[in-house]
DRENLUMDREN-281507 format. One line per 8 residues: for each residue x, y, z of C-alpha. Coordinates in nm, 3 decimals, always signed. Example, Ala and Ser with C-alpha at 12.3 -4.5 7.8 and 13.67 -1.06 7.14 Angstrom:
BEGIN
+1.230,-0.450,+0.780  +1.367,-0.106,+0.714
//
This chain:
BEGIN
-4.658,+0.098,+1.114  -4.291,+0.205,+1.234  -4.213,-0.171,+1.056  -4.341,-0.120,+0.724  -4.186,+0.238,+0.722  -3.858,+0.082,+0.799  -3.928,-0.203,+0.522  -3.958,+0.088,+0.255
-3.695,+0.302,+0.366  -3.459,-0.068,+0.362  -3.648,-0.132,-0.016  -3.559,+0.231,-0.143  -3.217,+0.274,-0.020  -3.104,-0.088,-0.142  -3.246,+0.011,-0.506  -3.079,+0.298,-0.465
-2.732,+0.146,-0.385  -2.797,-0.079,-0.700  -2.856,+0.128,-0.967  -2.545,+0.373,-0.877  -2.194,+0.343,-1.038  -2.279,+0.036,-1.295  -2.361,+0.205,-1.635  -2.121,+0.515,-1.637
-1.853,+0.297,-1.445  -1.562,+0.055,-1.633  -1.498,-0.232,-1.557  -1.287,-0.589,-1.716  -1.542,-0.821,-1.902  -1.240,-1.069,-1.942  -0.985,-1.081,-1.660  -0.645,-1.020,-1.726
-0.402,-1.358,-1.800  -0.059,-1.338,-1.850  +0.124,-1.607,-2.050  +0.485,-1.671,-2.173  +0.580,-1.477,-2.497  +0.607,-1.792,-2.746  +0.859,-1.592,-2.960  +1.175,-1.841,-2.838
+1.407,-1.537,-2.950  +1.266,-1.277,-2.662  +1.196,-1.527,-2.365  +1.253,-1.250,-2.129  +0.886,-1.113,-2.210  +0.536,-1.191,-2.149  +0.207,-1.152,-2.319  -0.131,-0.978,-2.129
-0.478,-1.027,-2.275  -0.796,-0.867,-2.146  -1.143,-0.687,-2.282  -1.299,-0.422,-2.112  -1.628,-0.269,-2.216  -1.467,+0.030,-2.380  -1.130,+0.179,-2.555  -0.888,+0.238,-2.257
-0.518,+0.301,-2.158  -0.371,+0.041,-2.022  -0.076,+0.083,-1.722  +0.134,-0.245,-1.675  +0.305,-0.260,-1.287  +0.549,-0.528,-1.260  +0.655,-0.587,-0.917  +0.950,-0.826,-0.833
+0.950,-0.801,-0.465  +1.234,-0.512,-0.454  +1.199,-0.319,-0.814  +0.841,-0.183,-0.942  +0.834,-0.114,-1.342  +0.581,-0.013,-1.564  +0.502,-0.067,-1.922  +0.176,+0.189,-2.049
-0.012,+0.178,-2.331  -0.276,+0.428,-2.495  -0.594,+0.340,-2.637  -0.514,+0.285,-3.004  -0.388,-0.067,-2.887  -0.637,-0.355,-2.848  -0.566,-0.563,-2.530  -0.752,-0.847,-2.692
-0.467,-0.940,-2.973  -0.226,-0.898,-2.636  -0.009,-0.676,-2.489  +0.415,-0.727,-2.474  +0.540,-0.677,-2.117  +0.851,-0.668,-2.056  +1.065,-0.523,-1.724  +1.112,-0.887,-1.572
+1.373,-0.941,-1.348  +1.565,-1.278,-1.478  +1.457,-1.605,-1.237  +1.235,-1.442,-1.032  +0.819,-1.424,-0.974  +0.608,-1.100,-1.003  +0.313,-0.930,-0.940  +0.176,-0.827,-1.238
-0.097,-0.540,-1.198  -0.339,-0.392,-1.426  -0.478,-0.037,-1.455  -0.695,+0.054,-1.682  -0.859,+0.440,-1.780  -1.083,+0.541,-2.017  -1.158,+0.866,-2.234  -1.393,+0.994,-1.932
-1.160,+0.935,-1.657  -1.288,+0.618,-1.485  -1.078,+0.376,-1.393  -1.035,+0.045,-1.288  -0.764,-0.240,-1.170  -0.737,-0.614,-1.172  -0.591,-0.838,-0.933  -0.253,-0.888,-0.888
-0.124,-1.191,-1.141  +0.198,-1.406,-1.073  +0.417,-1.466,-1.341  +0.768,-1.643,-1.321  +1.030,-1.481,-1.552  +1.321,-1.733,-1.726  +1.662,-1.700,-1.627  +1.938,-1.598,-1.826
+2.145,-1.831,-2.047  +2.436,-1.923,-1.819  +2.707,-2.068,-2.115  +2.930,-1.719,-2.111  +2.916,-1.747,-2.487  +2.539,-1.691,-2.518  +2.489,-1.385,-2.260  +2.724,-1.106,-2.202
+2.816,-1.023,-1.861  +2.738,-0.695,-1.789  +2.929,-0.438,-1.562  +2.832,-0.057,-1.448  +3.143,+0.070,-1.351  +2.944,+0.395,-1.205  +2.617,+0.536,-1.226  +2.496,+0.905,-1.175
+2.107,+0.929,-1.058  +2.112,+1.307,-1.062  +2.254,+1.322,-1.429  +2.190,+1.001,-1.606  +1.825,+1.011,-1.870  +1.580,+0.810,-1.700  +1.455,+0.467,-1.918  +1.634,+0.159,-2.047
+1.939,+0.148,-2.257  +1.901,-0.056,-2.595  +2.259,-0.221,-2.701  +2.405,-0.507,-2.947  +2.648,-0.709,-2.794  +2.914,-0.914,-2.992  +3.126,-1.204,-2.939  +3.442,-1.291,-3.066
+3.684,-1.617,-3.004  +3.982,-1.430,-2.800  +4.297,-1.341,-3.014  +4.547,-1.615,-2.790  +4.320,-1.909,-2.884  +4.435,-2.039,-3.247  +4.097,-2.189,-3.406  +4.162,-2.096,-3.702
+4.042,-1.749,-3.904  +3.726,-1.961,-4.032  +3.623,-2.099,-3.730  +3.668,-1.735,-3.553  +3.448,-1.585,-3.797  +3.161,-1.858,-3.780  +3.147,-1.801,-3.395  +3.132,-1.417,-3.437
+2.870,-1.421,-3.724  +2.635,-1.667,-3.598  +2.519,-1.464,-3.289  +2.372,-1.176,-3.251  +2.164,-0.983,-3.003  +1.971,-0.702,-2.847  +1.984,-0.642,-2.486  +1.783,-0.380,-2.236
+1.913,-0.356,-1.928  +1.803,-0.042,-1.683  +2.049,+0.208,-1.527  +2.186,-0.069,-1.299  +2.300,-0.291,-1.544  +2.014,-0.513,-1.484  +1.866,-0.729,-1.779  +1.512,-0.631,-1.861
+1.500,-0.794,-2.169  +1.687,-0.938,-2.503  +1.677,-1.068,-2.855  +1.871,-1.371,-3.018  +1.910,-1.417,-3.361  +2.158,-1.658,-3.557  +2.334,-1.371,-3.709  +2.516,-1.092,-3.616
+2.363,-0.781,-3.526  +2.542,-0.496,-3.760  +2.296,-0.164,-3.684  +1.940,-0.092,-3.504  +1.724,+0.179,-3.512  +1.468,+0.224,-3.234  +1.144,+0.369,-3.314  +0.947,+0.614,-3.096
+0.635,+0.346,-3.136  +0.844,+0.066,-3.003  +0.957,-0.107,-3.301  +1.300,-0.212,-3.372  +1.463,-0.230,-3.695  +1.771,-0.392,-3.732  +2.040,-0.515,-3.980  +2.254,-0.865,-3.973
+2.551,-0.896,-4.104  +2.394,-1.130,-4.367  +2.257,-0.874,-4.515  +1.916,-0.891,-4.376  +1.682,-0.574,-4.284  +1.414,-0.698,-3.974
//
């Protein structure tokens, strides 16, 4: 008798156990995969896809092994079409980690992916090198800072005034660094960079010097 009691109190609490937590909780119903972006122009940037069962915000951690950033995102975008990460550090691997929430407040989070981010171009005429002279935690905004560095043949080398112009004209870019002067992530075109306006939803409008409103 004590055995069969035992058997039903084992059956009922193991039903119990079962049916908790699965149809109010959230969960992935694709795992999260992380893949290179294959716009050439931004290398320093990666694409995330998932599904989960339901609309959700989505928190990004990147972790290089020193520096944790995050990149968030709220409901209104679809993590199916993919997600733009960026906050790499240049020639180094990550732990990419994946948080989602939904309207109700239940949350969930993936496993930690690896991802190995591209290095910089090393030729001193395709990247700038970049120097923080001095940096001031306690007064300095916190986020990234969006700039459009230039080149230009130096004034004691005699190329000739069409050559200088070509090389100045035919390269232009849009770098992120953070308040360390550390690269986060950048844009090449094949023209000059004259103006850019950055929008509050991301977006990044920009005009070459050939005339040309992206």
């Amino acid at each position: 008798m004590k055995l069969r009691i035992q058997s039903l109190i084992l059956i009922t609490t193991t039903a119990l156990l079962c049916s908790c937590g699965i149809p109010n909780g959230l969960e992935f119903i694709a795992d999260p995969k992380i893949a290179p972006n294959p716009n050439r122009a931004a290398p320093l940037a990666a694409i995330l896809t998932f599904e989960s069962d339901r609309p959700v915000k989505t928190t990004i951690k990147v972790f290089d092994g020193e520096l944790e950033r995050s990149v968030r995102y709220d409901e209104s975008h679809d993590p199916s079409d993919g997600l733009t990460v960026i906050g790499f550090s240049p020639n180094k691997t990550h732990k990419v980690t994946v948080f989602i929430e939904d309207a109700q407040g239940n949350f969930a989070q993936s496993k930690p992916l690896d991802f190995k981010a591209p290095g910089l171009p090393t030729h001193p005429a395709e990247f700038p090198e970049i120097q923080v002279a001095h940096v001031d935690h306690t007064r300095a905004e916190s986020g990234y800072r969006l700039f459009n560095p230039r080149r230009r043949i130096p004034r004691e080398t005699q190329l000739g005034n069409e050559q200088e112009l070509r090389f100045g004209e035919s390269f232009g870019m849009l770098t992120m660094v953070d308040l360390e002067g550390n690269p986060i992530w950048y844009y090449q075109t094949e023209s000059r960079i004259a103006g850019f306006n950055y929008q509050e939803d991301g977006r990044i409008f920009y005009v070459t010097a050939d005339y040309h409103l992206v």
